[in-house]
C-alpha positions as CSV (number, residue, x, y, z in Angstrom):
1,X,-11.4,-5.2,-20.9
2,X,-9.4,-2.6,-18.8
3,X,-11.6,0.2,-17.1
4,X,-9.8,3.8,-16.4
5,X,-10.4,5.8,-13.8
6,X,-8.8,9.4,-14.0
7,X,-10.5,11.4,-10.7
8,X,-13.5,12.1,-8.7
9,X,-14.5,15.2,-11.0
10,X,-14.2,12.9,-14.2
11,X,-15.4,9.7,-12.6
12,X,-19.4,10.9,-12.2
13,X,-20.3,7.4,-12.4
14,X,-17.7,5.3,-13.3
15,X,-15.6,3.1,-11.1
16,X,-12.7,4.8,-8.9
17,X,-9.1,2.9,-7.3
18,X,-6.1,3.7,-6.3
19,X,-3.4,3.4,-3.5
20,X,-3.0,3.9,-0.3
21,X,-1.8,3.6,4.0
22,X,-3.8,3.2,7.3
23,X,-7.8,4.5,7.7
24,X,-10.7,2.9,9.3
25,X,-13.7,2.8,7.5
26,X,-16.9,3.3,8.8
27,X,-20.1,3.5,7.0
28,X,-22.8,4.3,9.3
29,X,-26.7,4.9,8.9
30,X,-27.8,8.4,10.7
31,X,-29.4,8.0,13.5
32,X,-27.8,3.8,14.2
33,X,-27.8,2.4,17.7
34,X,-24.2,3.6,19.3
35,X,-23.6,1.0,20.9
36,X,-24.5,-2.1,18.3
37,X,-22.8,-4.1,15.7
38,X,-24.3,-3.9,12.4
39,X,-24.9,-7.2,10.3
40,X,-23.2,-7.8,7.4
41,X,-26.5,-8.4,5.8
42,X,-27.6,-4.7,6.7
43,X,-27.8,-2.5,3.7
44,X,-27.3,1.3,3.9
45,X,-30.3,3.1,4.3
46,X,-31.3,5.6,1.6
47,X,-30.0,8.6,1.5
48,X,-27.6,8.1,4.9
49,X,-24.3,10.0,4.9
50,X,-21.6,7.5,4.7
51,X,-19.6,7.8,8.2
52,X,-15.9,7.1,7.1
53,X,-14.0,6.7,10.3
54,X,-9.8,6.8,10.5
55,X,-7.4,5.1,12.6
56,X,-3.8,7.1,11.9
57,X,-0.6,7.4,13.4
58,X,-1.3,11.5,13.7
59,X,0.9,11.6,16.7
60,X,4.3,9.5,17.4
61,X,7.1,7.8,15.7
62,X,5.2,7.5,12.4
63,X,3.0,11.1,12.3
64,X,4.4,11.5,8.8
65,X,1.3,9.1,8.0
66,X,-1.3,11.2,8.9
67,X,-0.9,12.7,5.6
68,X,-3.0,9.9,4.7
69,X,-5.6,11.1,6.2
70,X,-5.1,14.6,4.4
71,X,-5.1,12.4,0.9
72,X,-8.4,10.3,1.8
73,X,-10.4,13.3,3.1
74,X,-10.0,15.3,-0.3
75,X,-10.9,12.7,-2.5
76,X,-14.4,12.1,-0.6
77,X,-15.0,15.7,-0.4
78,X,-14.3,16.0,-4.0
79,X,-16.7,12.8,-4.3
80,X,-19.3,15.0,-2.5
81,X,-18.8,17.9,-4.4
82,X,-19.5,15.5,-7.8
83,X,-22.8,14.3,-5.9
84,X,-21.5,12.2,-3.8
85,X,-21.8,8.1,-4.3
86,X,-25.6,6.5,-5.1
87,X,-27.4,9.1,-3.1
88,X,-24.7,9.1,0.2
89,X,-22.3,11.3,1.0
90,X,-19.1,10.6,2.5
91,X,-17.7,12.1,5.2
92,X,-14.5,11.0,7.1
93,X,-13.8,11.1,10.9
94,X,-10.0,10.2,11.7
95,X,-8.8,9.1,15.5
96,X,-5.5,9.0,16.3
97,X,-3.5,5.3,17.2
98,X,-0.2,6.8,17.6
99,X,1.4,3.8,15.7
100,X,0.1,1.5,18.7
101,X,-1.1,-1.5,17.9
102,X,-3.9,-2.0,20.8
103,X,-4.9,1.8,20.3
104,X,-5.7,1.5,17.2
105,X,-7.4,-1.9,17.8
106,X,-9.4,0.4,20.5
107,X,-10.2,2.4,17.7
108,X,-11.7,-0.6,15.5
109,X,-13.9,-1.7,18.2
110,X,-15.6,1.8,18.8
111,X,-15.9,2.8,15.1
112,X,-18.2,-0.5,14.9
113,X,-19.8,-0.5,17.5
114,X,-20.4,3.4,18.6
115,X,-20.1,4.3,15.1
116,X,-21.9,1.2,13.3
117,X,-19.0,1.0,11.3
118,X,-19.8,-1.2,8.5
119,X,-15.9,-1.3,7.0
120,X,-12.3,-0.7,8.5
121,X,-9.1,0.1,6.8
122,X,-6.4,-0.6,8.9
123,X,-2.2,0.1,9.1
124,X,0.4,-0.6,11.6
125,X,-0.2,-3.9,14.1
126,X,-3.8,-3.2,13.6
127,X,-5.2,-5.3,11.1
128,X,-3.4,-8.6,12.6
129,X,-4.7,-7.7,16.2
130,X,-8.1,-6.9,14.6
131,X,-8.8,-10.0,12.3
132,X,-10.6,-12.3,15.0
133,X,-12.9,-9.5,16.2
134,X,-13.5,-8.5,12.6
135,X,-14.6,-11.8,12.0
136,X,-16.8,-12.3,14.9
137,X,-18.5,-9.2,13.6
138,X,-18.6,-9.9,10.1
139,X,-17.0,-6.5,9.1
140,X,-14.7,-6.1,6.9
141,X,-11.0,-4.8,6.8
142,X,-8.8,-3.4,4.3
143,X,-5.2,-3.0,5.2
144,X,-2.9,-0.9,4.1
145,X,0.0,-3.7,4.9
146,X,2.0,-6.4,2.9
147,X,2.3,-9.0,5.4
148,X,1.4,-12.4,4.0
149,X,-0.7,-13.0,7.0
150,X,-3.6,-10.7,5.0
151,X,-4.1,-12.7,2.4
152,X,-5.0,-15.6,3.8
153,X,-8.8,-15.2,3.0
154,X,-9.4,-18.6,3.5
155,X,-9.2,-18.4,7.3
156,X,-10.0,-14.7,7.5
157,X,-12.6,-13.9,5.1
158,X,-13.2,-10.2,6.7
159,X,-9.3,-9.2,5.8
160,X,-8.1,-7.6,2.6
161,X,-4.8,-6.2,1.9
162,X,-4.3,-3.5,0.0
163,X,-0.5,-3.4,-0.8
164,X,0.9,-6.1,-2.9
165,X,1.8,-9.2,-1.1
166,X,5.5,-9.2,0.4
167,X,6.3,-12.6,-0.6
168,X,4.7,-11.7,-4.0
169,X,7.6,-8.4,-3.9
170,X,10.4,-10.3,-3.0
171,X,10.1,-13.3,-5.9
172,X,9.7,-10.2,-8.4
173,X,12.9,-8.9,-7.4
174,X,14.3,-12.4,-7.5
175,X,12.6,-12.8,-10.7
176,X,14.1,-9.8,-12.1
177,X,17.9,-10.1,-10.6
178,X,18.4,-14.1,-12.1
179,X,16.3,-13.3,-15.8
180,X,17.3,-9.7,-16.6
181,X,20.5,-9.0,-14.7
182,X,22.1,-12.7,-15.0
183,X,22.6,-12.9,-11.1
184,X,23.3,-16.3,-9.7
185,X,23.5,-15.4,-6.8
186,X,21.8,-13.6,-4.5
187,X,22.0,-11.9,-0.3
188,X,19.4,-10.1,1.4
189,X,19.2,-7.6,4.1
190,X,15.8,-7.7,5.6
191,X,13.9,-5.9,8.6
192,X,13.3,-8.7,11.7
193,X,9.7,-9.0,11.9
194,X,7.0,-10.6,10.0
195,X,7.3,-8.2,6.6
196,X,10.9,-9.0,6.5
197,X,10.3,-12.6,6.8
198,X,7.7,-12.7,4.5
199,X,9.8,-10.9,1.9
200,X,12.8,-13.1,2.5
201,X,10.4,-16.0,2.1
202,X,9.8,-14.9,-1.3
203,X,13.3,-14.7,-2.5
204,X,13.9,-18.2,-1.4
205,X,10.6,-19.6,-3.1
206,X,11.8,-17.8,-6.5
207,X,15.4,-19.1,-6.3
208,X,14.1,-22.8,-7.2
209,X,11.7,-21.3,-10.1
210,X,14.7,-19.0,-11.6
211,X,17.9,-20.8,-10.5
212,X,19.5,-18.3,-8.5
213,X,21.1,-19.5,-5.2
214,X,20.4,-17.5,-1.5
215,X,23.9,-17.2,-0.4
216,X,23.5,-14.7,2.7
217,X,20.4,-13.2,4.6
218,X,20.8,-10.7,6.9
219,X,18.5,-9.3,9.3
220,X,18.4,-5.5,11.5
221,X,16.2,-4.9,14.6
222,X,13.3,-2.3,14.0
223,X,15.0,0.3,16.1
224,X,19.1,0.0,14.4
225,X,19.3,3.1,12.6
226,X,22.8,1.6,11.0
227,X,23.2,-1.7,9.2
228,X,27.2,-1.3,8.3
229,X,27.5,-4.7,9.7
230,X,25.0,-6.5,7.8
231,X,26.1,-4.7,4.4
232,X,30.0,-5.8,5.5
233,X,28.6,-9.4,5.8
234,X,26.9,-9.2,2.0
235,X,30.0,-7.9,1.0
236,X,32.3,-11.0,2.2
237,X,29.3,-13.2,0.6
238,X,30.3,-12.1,-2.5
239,X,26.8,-12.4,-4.1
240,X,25.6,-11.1,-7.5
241,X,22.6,-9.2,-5.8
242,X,21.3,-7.4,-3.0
243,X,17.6,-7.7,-2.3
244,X,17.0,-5.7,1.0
245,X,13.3,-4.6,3.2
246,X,15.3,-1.8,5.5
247,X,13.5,1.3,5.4
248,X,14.0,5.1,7.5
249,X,17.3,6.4,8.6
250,X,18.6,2.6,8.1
251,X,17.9,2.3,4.7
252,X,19.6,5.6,4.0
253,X,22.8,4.3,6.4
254,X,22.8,1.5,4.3
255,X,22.8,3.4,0.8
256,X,25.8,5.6,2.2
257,X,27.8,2.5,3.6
258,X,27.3,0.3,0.7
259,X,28.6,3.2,-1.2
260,X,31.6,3.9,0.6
261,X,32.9,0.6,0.6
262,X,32.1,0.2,-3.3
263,X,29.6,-2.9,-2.7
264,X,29.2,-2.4,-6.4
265,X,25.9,-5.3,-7.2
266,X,22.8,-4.3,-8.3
267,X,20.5,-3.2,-5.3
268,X,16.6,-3.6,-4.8
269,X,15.2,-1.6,-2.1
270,X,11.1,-2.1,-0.6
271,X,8.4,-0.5,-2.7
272,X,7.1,0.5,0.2
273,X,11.0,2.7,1.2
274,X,11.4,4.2,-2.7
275,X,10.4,7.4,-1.8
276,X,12.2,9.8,-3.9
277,X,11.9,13.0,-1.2
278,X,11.8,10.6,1.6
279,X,15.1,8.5,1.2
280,X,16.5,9.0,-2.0
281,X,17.5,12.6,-2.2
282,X,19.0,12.6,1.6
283,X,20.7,9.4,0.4
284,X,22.0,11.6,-2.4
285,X,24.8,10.1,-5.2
286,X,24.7,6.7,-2.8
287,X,21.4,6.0,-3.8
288,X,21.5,6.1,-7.9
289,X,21.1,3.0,-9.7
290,X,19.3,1.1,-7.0
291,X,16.9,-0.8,-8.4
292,X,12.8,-1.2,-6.5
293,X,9.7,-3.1,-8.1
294,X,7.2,-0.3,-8.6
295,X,3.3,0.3,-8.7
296,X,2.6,3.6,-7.9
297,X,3.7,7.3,-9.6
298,X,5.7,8.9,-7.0
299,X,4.5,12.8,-7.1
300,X,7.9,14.0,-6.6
301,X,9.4,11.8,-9.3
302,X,10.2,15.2,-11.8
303,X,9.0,13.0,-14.7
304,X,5.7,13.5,-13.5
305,X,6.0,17.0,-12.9
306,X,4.1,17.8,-16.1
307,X,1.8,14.5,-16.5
308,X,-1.6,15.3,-17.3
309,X,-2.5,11.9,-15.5
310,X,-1.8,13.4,-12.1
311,X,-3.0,16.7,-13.1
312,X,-6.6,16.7,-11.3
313,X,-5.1,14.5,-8.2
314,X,-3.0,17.9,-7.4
315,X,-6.1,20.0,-8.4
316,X,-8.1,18.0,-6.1
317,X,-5.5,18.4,-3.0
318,X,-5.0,22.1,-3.5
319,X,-8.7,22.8,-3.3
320,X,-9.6,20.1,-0.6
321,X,-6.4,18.7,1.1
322,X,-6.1,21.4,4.0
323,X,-2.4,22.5,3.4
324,X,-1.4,18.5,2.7
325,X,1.6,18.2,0.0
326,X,0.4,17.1,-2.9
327,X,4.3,16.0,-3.7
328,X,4.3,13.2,-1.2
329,X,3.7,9.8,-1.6
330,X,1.9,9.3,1.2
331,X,-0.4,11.8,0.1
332,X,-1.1,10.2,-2.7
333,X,-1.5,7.0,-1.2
334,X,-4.5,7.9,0.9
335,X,-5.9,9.6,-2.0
336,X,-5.9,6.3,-3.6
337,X,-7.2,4.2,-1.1
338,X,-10.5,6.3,-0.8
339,X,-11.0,5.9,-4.4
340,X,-10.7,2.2,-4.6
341,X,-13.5,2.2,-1.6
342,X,-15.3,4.5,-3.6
343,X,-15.0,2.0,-6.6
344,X,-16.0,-0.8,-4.5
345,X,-19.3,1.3,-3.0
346,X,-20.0,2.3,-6.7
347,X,-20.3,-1.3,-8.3
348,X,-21.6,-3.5,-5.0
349,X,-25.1,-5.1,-5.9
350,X,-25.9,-4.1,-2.4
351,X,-24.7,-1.5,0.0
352,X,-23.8,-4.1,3.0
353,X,-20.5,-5.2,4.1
354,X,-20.6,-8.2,2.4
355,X,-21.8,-6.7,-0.8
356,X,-18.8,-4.7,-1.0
357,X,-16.2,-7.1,-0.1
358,X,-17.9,-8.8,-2.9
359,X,-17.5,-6.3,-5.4
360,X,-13.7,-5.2,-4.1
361,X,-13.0,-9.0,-4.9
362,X,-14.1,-9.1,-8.5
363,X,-13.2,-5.3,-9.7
364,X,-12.3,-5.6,-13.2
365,X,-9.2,-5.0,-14.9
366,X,-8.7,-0.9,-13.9
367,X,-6.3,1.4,-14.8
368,X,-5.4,4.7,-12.5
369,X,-3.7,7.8,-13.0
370,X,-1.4,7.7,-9.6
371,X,-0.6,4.0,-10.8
372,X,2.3,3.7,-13.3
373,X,1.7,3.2,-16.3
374,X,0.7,-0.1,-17.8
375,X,0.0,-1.1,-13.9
376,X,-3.9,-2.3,-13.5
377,X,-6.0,-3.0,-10.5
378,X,-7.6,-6.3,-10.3
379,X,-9.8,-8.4,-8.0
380,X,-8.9,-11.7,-6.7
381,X,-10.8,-13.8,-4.4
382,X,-8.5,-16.1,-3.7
383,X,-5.8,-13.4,-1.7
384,X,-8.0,-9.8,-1.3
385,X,-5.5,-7.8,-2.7
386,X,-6.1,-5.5,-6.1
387,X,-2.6,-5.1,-6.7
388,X,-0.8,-7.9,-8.1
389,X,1.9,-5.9,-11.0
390,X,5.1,-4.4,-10.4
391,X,7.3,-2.3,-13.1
392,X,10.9,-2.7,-12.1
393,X,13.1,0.6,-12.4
394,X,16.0,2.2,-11.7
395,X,17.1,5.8,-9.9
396,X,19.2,7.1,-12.3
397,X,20.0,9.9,-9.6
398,X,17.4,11.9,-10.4
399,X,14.1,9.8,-11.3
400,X,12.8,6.2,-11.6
401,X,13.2,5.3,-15.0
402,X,10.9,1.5,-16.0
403,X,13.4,-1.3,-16.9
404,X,11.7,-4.2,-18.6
405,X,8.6,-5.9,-19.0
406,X,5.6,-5.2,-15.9
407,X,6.1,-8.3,-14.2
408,X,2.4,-9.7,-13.2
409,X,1.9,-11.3,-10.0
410,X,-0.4,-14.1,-11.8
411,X,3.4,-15.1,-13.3
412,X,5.0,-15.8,-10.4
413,X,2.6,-18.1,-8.6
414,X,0.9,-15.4,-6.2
């Protein structure tokens, strides 16, 4: 049975999720030895404020994240205006990494152990550099990251991701080229690092499942900015399909190239690079009728302009997001992120780390208002991760509009 979560002022005692991008998460019992690691058998003490602490990329290549932190802080403080969670308030204190890996590892270490930071939520390099120590602590991770590498709770029992799974990404859009769009054969035009392999990885494990052949894959260093030679290279492939992981000013290069020279074969961009105000409308007439694997409502998607299901989010970031734009994504993401910790506090048997690993693992089927419709939240012990469903759609030039079924990730082997 599905479970529905609207908002902090409607929730009162109900379960809360959502979506998110890069935090650390402390909980931390007033008055806790600075410079100890908690066990993950120690249970909050009653009536402690709930110490949330934040590792974002406020400053550097990637600041446009620290709107995350603008998201998160307004839902808790909307949570604490509601009463807060079981008797705790929350309260969030965000440090800067920069978008460097071993500062924001620096920043894991001191939020558990000056901080007695029960949880961390992680983005960036981070939660890779941070798995051994977590472990060795016992404390657990959530990160806002699809690299294969955080699923694997078999070996890492402290790491959860919370974005979908990039192999599980890349045999949806396989799944959907070969069974709704009749392509045979397919190219790909990847980022070169571990998300891109792990994407690519998926389109070559789905090829056997739905026939399709992997004719051309193409990679792009982190700092190109233009791609015209990899979408030239697709182009003399000849391929049916384009699945591509290219995000920033490359992914928009690539939009306006592949356009000029009339590529012409249906295109799947990154969930993660769909943004409408972010690439789409500087892409302009380039980017319509590209094709991304969905999960959650983009704010500045007009055809949620109106929607009473993301009514309250705005309501809540106008009254508690200090100036934060309620239209972007990445707003929305923290915002989500802090209510699926909140749903996790809310149904632990026990207010420990390991009690609410426990309970993030087996969160029933949940429904949220900044997910897309027909998109649940679901725990699974066997990867971490609550999202497992993508909607397909297409930019029609305008807005995202759902093509299909929801394709679920239990479907497709992940």
């Amino acid at each position: 049975m599905s479970r529905h979560l609207a908002s902090p002022r409607r929730r009162r005692t109900a379960t809360a999720l959502t979506t998110g991008l890069a935090v650390t998460v402390a909980l931390a019992a007033c008055g806790g030895n600075p410079a100890s690691t908690p066990s993950s058998s120690d249970e909050l003490e009653e009536g402690a404020e709930l110490v949330i602490g934040g590792t974002f990329p406020l400053t550097g290549p990637l600041a446009s994240y620290g709107a995350l932190a603008d998201g998160f802080r307004a839902y808790l403080e909307q949570v604490n205006e509601d009463g807060g969670v079981r008797g705790h308030r929350l309260r969030l204190e965000a440090m800067d990494d920069a978008y460097d890996p071993s500062r924001a590892a620096g920043n894991v270490r001191s939020l558990v152990q000056r901080e007695n930071a029960l949880l961390v939520v992680t983005f960036g390099g981070a939660p890779v550099v941070a798995r051994d120590y977590l472990e060795q602590a016992g404390v657990p991770q959530f990160a806002f990251g699809g690299l294969s590498a955080l699923s694997d709770v078999e070996n890492y029992h402290y790491t959860r991701g919370w974005w979908p799974d990039l192999e599980l990404e890349g045999r949806t859009a396989g799944a959907f080229m070969s069974e709704e769009l009749d392509v045979d054969e397919v190219a790909t035009i990847a980022i070169n690092n571990d998300a891109g392999e792990d994407y690519v990885r998926g389109i070559e494990a789905q090829a056997e499942a739905s026939g399709y052949e992997v004719v051309r894959e193409q990679t792009y260093e982190p700092t190109d900015t233009v791609v015209s030679s990899q979408v030239n290279a697709v182009r003399g492939a000849e391929p049916g399909g384009l699945a591509t992981l290219v995000t920033g000013a490359a992914e928009i290069a690539m939009l306006d190239y592949a356009d000029q020279v009339e590529l012409g074969i249906p295109t799947f961009l990154y969930s993660g690079s769909s943004s409408i105000s972010a690439f789409l409308e500087p892409a302009g007439a380039a980017a319509e009728g590209v094709y991304a694997p969905l999960w959650l409502r983009d704010p500045a998607d007009p055809q949620w302009e109106d929607d009473p299901a993301l009514e309250e989010y705005r309501a809540v970031i106008a009254e508690h997001g200090d100036g934060a734009e309620a239209d972007d994504i990445i707003t929305a993401n923290g915002y989500g992120l802090a209510a699926a910790l909140v749903a996790a506090i809310e149904s632990a048997e026990e207010l420990t780390p390991d009690g609410i690993l426990d309970a993030w693992d087996h969160l029933p089927p949940t429904e949220l208002d900044v997910l897309l419709p027909g998109i649940r939240l679901e725990g699974n012990p066997e990867t971490g991760r609550l999202v497992q469903d993508y909607q397909v759609s297409r930019f029609d030039g305008t807005s995202w509009q759902a093509e299909g079924d929801i394709l679920r990730g239990s479907e497709l082997g992940r």
